[in-house]
C-alpha positions as CSV (number, residue, x, y, z in Angstrom):
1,X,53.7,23.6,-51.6
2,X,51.8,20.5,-51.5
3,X,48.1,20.3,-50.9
4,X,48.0,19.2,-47.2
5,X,50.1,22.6,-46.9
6,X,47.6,24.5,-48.6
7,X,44.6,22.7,-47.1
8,X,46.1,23.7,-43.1
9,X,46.6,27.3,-44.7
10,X,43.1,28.0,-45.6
11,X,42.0,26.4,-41.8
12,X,44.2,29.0,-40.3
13,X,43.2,31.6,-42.0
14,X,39.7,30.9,-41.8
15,X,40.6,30.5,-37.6
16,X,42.7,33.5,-37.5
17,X,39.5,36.1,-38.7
18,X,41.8,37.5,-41.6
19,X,40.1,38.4,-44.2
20,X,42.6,37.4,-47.1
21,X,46.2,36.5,-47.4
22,X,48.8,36.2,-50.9
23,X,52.0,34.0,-50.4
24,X,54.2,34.3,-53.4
25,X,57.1,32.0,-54.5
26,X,59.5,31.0,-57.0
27,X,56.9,29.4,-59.3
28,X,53.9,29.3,-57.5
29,X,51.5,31.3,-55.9
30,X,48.2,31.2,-53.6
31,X,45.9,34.3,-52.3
32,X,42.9,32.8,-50.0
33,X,40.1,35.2,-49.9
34,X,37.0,34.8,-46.8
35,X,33.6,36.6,-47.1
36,X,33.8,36.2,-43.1
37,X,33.8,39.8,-40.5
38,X,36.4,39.8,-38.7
39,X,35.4,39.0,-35.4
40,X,37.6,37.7,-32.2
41,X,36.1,34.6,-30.3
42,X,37.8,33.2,-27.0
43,X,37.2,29.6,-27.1
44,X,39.1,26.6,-26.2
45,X,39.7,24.2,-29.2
46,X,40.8,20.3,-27.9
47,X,43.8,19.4,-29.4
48,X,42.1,16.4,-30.6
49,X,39.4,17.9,-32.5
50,X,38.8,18.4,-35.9
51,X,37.1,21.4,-38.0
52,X,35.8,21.3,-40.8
53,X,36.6,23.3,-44.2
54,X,35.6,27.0,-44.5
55,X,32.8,27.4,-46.7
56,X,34.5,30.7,-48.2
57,X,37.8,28.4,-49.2
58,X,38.9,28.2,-52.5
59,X,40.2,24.5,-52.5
60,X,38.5,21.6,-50.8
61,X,40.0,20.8,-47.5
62,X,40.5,17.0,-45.6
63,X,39.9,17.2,-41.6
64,X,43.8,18.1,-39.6
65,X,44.4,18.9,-36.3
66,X,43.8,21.7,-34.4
67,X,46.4,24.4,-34.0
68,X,47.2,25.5,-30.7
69,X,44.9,27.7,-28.8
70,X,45.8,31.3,-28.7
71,X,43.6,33.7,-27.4
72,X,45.0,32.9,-23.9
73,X,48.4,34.8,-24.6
74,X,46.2,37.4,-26.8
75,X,44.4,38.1,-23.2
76,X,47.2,38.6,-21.1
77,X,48.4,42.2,-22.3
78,X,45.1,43.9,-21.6
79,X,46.0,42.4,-17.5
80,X,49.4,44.7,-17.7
81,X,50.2,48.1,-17.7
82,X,49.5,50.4,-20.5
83,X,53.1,52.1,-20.7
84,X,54.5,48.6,-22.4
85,X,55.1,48.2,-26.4
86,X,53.8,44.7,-27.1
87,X,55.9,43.0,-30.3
88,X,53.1,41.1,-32.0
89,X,53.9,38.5,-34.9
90,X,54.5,40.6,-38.5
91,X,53.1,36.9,-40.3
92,X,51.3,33.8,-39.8
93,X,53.8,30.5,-38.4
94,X,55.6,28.5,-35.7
95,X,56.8,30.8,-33.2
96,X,60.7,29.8,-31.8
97,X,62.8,31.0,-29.3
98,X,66.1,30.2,-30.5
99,X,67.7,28.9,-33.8
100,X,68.0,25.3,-32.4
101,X,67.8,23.5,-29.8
102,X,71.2,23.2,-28.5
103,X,71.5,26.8,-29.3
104,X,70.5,29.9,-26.8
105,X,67.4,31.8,-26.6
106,X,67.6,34.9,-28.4
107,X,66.2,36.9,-25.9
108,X,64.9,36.3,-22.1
109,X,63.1,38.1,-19.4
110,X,65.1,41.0,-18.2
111,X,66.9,41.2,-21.3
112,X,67.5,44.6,-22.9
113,X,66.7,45.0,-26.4
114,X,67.7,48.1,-28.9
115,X,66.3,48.6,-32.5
116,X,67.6,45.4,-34.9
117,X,68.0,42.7,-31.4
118,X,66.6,39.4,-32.9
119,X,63.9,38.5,-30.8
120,X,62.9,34.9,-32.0
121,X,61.9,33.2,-35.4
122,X,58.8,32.4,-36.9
123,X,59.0,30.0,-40.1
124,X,56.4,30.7,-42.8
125,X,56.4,27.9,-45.0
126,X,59.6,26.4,-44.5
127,X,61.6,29.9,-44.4
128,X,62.7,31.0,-41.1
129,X,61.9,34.3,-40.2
130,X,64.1,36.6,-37.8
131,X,62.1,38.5,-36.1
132,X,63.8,42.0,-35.1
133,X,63.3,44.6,-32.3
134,X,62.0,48.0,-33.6
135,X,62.1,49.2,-30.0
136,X,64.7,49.8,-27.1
137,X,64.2,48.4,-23.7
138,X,63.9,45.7,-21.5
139,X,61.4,42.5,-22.3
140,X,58.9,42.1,-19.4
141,X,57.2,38.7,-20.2
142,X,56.8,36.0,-23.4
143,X,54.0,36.0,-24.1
144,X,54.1,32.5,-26.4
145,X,55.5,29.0,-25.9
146,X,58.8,27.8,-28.0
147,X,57.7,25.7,-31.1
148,X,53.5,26.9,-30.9
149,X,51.6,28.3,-33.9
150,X,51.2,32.2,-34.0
151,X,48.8,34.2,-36.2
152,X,49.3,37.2,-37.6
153,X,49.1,40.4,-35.4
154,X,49.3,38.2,-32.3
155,X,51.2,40.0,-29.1
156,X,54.7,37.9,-28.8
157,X,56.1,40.0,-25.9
158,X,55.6,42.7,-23.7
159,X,58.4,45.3,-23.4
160,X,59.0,48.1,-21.2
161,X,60.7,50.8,-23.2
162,X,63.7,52.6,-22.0
């Protein structure tokens, strides 16, 4: 893990109100620690901006780019009905749809889904994640674009349970 990788991770965390996060690997390791309260703030974030470093970080951190916005999608399950399961992201990562892409989507709406149905991948630090159905029935909407930046806990899809 390089520094720019490490600098990015302590922005998103700071972003995402978690209030600490360990990544282990082979021979290195990182846990990132915030003295923040978890709150949840709807704002709008311009691509182009910049933020600066969190003041609970425990490496100095240059200016990067904005990740995408998502409390939109976060928004949209308390508009639909209460008898769906929403599938939220089990880590922090780049949300995909398929495994390339010349390949299919895992999953569309309409489809029906049973315990172990791959739903999409999310890679975590250059490990690609399959993310697996732990519920049967039928997905009702996506709830995230193909290639965008999730957060931990964030609602992926909505399904309607069979």
């Amino acid at each position: 893990m390089d520094i720019k990788q490490i600098q990015d991770l302590i922005r998103f965390v700071s972003k995402s109100g978690v209030n600490e996060v360990s990544i282990e690997q082979e021979n290195f390791k990182i846990t990132i620690k915030t003295n923040q309260v978890q709150t949840v703030v709807n704002a709008t974030i311009p691509d182009t901006g910049y933020l600066p470093a969190p003041q609970a970080a425990l490496l100095p951190a240059a200016p990067a780019p904005a990740a995408a916005p998502a409390p939109a999608p976060a928004a949209a399950p308390a508009a639909e009905p209460s008898n769906y399961v929403t599938v939220k992201s089990p880590m922090i990562g780049t949300f995909y749809r398929s495994a390339s892409p010349e390949k299919p989507l895992f999953v569309n709406v309409g489809d029906e889904i049973k315990p172990g149905t791959v739903l999409c991948i999310i890679e975590a630090m250059k490990l690609f994640n399959e993310i697996e159905s732990e519920v049967s029935g039928r997905i009702v909407k996506v709830l995230v674009d193909n290639a965008s930046p999730v957060e931990y806990d964030q609602p992926l899809f909505l399904v309607e349970p069979m």
